[in-house]
C-alpha positions as CSV (number, residue, x, y, z in Angstrom):
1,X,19.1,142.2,-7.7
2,X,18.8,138.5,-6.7
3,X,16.0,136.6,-7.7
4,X,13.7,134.5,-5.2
5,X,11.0,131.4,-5.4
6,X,9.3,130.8,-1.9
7,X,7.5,127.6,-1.1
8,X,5.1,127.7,1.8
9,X,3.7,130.9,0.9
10,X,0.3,130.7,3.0
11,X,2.2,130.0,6.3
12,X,2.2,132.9,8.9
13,X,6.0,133.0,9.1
14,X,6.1,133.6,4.9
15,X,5.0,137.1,5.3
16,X,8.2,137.8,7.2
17,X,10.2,136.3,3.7
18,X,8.6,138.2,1.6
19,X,9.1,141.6,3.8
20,X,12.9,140.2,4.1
21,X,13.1,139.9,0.9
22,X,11.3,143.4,-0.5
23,X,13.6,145.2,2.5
24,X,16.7,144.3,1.1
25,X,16.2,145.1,-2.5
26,X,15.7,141.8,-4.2
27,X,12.6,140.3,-6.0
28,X,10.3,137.4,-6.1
29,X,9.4,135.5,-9.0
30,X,7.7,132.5,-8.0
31,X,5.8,131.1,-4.8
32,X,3.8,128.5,-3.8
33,X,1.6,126.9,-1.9
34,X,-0.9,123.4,-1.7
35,X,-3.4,126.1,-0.8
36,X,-4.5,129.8,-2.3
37,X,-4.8,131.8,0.8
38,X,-2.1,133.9,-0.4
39,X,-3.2,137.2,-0.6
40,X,-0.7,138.8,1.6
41,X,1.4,138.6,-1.6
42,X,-0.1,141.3,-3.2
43,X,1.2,143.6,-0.6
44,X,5.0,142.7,-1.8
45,X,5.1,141.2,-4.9
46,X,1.6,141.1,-6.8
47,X,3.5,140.2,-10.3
48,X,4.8,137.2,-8.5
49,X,4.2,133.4,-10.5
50,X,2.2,131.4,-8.1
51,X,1.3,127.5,-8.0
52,X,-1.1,125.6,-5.4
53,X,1.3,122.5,-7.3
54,X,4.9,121.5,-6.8
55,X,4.9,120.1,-10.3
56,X,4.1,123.0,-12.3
57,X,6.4,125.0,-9.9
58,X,9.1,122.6,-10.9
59,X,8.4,122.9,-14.7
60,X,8.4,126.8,-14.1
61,X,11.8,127.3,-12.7
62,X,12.8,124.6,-15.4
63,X,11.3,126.4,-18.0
64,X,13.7,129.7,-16.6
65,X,16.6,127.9,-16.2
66,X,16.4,127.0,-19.9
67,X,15.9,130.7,-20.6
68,X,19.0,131.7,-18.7
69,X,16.6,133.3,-16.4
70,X,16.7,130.9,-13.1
71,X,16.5,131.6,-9.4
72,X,19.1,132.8,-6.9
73,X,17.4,131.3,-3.8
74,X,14.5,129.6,-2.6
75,X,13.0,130.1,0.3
76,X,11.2,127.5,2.3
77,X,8.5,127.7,4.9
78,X,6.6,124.7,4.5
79,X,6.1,122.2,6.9
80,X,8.9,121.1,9.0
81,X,9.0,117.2,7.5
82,X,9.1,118.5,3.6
83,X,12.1,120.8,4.5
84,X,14.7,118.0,3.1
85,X,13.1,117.7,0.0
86,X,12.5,121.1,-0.5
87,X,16.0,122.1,0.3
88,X,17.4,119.4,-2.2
89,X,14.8,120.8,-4.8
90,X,16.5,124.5,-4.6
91,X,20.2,123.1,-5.0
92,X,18.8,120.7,-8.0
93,X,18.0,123.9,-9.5
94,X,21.2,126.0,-9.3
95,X,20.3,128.3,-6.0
96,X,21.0,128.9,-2.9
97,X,18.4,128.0,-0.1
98,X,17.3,130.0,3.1
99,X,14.8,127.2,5.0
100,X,13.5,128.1,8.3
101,X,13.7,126.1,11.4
102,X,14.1,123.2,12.1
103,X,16.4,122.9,8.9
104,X,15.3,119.2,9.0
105,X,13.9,116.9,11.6
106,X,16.7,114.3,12.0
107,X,20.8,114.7,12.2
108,X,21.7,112.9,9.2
109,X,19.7,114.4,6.8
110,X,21.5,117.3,7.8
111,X,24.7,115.6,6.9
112,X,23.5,114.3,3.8
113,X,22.6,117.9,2.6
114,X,26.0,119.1,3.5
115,X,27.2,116.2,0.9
116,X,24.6,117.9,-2.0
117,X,26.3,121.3,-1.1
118,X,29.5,120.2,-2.2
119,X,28.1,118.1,-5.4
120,X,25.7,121.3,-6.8
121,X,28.3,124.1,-4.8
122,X,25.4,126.3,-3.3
123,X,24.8,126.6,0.3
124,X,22.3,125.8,2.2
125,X,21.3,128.6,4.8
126,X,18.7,128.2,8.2
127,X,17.0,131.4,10.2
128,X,18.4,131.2,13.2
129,X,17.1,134.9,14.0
130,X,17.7,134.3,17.8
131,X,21.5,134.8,17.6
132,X,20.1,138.1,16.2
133,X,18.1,139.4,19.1
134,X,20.0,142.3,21.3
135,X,19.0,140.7,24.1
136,X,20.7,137.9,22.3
137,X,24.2,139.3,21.5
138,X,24.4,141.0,25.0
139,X,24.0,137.7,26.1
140,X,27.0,136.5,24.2
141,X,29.1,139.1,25.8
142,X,28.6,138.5,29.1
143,X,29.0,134.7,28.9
144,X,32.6,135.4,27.0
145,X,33.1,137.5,29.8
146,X,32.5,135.0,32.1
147,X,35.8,133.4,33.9
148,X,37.4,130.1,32.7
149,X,35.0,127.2,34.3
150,X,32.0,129.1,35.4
151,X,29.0,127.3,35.2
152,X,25.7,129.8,34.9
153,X,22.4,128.4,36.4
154,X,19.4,129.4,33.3
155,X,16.1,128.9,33.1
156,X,14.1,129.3,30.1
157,X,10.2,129.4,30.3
158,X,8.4,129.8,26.8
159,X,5.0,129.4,26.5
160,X,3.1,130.0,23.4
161,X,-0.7,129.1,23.7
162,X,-2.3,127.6,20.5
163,X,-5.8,126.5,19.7
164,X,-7.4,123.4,19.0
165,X,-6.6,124.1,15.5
166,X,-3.2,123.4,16.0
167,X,-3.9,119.4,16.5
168,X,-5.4,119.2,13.6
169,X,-2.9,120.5,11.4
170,X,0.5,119.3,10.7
171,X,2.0,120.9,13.4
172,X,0.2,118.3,15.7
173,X,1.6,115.5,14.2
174,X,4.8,114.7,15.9
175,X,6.2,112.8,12.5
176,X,5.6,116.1,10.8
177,X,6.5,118.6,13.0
178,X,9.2,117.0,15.1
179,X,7.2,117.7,18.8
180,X,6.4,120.4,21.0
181,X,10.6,120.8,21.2
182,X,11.3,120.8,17.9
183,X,8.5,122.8,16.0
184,X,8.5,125.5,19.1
185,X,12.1,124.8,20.5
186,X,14.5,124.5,18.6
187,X,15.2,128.0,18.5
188,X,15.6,128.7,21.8
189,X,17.9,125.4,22.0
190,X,20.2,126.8,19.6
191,X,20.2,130.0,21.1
192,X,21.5,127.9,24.4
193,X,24.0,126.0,22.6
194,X,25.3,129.1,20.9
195,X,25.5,131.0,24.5
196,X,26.7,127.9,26.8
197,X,28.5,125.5,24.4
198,X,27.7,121.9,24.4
199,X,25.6,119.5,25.8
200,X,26.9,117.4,28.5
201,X,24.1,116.1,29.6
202,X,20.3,115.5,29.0
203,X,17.6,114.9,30.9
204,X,13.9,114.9,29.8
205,X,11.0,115.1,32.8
206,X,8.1,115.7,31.1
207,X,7.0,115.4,27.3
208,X,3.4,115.3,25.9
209,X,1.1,116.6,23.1
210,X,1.6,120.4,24.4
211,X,4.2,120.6,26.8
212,X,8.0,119.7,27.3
213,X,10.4,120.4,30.1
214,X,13.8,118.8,31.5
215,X,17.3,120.0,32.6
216,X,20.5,120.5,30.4
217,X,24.0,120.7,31.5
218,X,26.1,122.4,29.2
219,X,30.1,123.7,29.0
220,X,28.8,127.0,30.8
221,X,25.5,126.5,31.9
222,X,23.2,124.0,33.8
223,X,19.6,125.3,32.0
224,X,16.4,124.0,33.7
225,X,13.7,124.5,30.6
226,X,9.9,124.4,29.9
227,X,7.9,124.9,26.7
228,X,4.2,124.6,26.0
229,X,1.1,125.5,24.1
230,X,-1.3,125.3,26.5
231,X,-2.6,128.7,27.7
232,X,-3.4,127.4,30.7
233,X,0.7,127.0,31.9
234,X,0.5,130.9,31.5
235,X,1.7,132.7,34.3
236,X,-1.9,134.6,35.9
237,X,-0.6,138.4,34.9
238,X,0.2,137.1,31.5
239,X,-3.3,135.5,31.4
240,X,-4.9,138.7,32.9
241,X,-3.4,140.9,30.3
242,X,-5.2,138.7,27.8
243,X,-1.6,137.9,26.2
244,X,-0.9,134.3,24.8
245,X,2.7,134.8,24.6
246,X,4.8,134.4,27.1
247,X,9.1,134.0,26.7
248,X,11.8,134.1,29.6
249,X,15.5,133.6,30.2
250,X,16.1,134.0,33.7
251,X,20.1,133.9,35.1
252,X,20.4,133.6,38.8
253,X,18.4,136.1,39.8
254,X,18.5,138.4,36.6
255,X,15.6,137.9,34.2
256,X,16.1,138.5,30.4
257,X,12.5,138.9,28.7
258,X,12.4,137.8,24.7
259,X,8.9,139.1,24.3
260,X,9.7,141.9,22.1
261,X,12.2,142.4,19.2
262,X,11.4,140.3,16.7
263,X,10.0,142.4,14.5
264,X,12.9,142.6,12.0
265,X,15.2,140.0,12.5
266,X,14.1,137.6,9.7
267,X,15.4,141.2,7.4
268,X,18.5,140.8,9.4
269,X,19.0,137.4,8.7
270,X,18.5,138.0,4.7
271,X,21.1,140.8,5.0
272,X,23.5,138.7,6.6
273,X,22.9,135.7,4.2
274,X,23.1,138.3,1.4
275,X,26.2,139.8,2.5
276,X,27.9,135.9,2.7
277,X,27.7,135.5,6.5
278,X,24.4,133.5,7.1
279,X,24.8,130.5,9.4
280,X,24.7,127.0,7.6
281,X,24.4,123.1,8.1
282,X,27.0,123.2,10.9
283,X,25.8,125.9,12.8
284,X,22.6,124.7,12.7
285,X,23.4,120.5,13.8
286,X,23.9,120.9,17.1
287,X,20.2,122.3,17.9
288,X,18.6,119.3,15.6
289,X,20.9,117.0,17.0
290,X,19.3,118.1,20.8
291,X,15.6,118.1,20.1
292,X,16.1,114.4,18.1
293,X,17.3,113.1,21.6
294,X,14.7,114.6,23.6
295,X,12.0,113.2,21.2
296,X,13.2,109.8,21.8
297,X,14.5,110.4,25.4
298,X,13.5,108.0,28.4
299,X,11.7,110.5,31.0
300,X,13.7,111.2,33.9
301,X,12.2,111.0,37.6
302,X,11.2,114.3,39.1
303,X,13.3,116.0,40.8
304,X,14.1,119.1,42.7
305,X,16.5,120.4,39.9
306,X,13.4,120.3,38.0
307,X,11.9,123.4,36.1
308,X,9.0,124.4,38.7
309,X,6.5,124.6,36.2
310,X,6.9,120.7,35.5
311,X,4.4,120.0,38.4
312,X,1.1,121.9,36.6
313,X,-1.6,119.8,36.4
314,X,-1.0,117.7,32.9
315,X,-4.3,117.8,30.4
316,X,-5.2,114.7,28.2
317,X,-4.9,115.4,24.2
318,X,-7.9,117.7,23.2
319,X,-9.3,115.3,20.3
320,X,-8.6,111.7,22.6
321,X,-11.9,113.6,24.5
322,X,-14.0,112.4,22.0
């Protein structure tokens, strides 16, 4: 049994580290979080520590390490700008890390945290659950299938509508949360880069406070793609349906829907990090390395080999209304 600290425990995506966790056998000792809405810990692990402080979190896995009694790996879900830190905290303290995306928010902490690995010799491991999907891996297939030099023309639309709560948290504060490409993004950018291969070129048309869009040529692949939080870029049956949701990877004229199937694959990332096959710092580069350019990218002019959903009508940031 391999023992766990969590940090970030009140985010929504912490339940699914805790159930990770609990499914595969293992325990939690220790969490944490700046704030005590934590319940949802009593449904895995009610005898768990907890602190609302970092400190006293320190001093506890100090106080076990002392004892002979420290952590295997710590799990972070905090917010995306704290991941660095948070990651060097774990290999400080003699275990292994699982962080969840973006691993960091800029290329060369990346590379500086590969340096740590080798100086405390534990690894550093990131959720990249999309590689997990089925639709996923029969993806894979078919593009290794594909013949030497074929280039496949994608288009990814994901739309995930968010109130005007999000602004006011971290997660609309670009220095915190990397963007609208990285904090929503960067998942389905790896997933490209792990299908297609790498980038070749970049363009960025469009880039605001809840929406992002350009064109990417790749080895395999020229991918025309559009993300956003505004429920109002929600295509009308989606709307209708009263769904806020809305994920697509269309190839030529085949679409590929990622709506469903993601119930488990934060479990099946733990078993595969568990078992000594989770992805790490390099798998994880290229994808940071993308969404860093398209922060800081010059827009492109609008074109016709633009994604069509680049011409909605653009809205000004909720809380410059006021």
């Amino acid at each position: 049994m391999q023992r766990f600290a969590l940090m970030g425990a009140a985010g929504f995506v912490a339940e699914r580290h805790m159930k990770a966790i609990k499914d595969t056998g293992h325990e939690l000792v220790a969490a944490m979080d700046t704030t005590d809405s934590v319940g949802i810990i009593d449904r895995y692990f009610p005898e768990a520590a907890f602190f609302v402080e970092y400190e006293r979190l320190d001093r506890y896995i100090a106080k076990l390490l002392q004892k002979g009694e420290g952590i295997d790996y710590l799990s972070i879900c905090t917010p995306n700008h704290l991941h660095d830190a948070h990651i060097r905290f774990g290999l400080r303290n003699d275990a292994h890390v699982i962080c969840e995306k973006p691993l960091v928010l800029n290329p060369w902490n990346a590379v500086a945290l590969a340096e740590l690995e080798q100086k405390y010799q534990h690894r550093v491991n990131c959720i990249l659950q999309l590689r997990l999907h089925e639709q996923a891996i029969a993806l894979k297939k078919r593009v290794s299938a594909q013949a030497v030099g074929e280039v496949q023309d994608v288009e990814l639309t994901y739309i995930t509508a968010r109130g005007l709560w999000y602004y006011a948290s971290w997660k609309g504060d670009e220095a915190k949360s990397g963007g609208i490409a990285t904090n929503i993004g960067v998942h389905f950018f790896d997933l490209l880069l792990w299908l297609y291969g790498d980038v070749i070129e970049n363009e960025v048309h469009v880039y605001t406070h809840d929406r992002a869009a350009g064109v990417l040529r790749l080895e395999h692949a020229h991918v025309r793609w559009f993300l956003s939080i505004n429920e109002e870029t929600l295509p009308d049956d989606v709307k209708e349906n009263k769904q806020r949701v809305y994920r697509q990877l269309r190839l030529g004229d085949q679409v590929f829907d990622f709506s469903q199937g993601f119930d488990d694959l934060h479990t099946r990332s733990y078993q595969q990090i568990l078992g000594g096959d989770g992805y790490g710092i390099s798998d994880a580069l290229p994808a940071i390395e993308l969404v860093h350019q398209i922060r800081h990218a010059e827009l492109s002019p609008l074109t016709d080999q633009c994604h069509p959903l680049v011409h909605l009508p653009l809205t000004m940031h909720p809380f410059k209304r006021r």
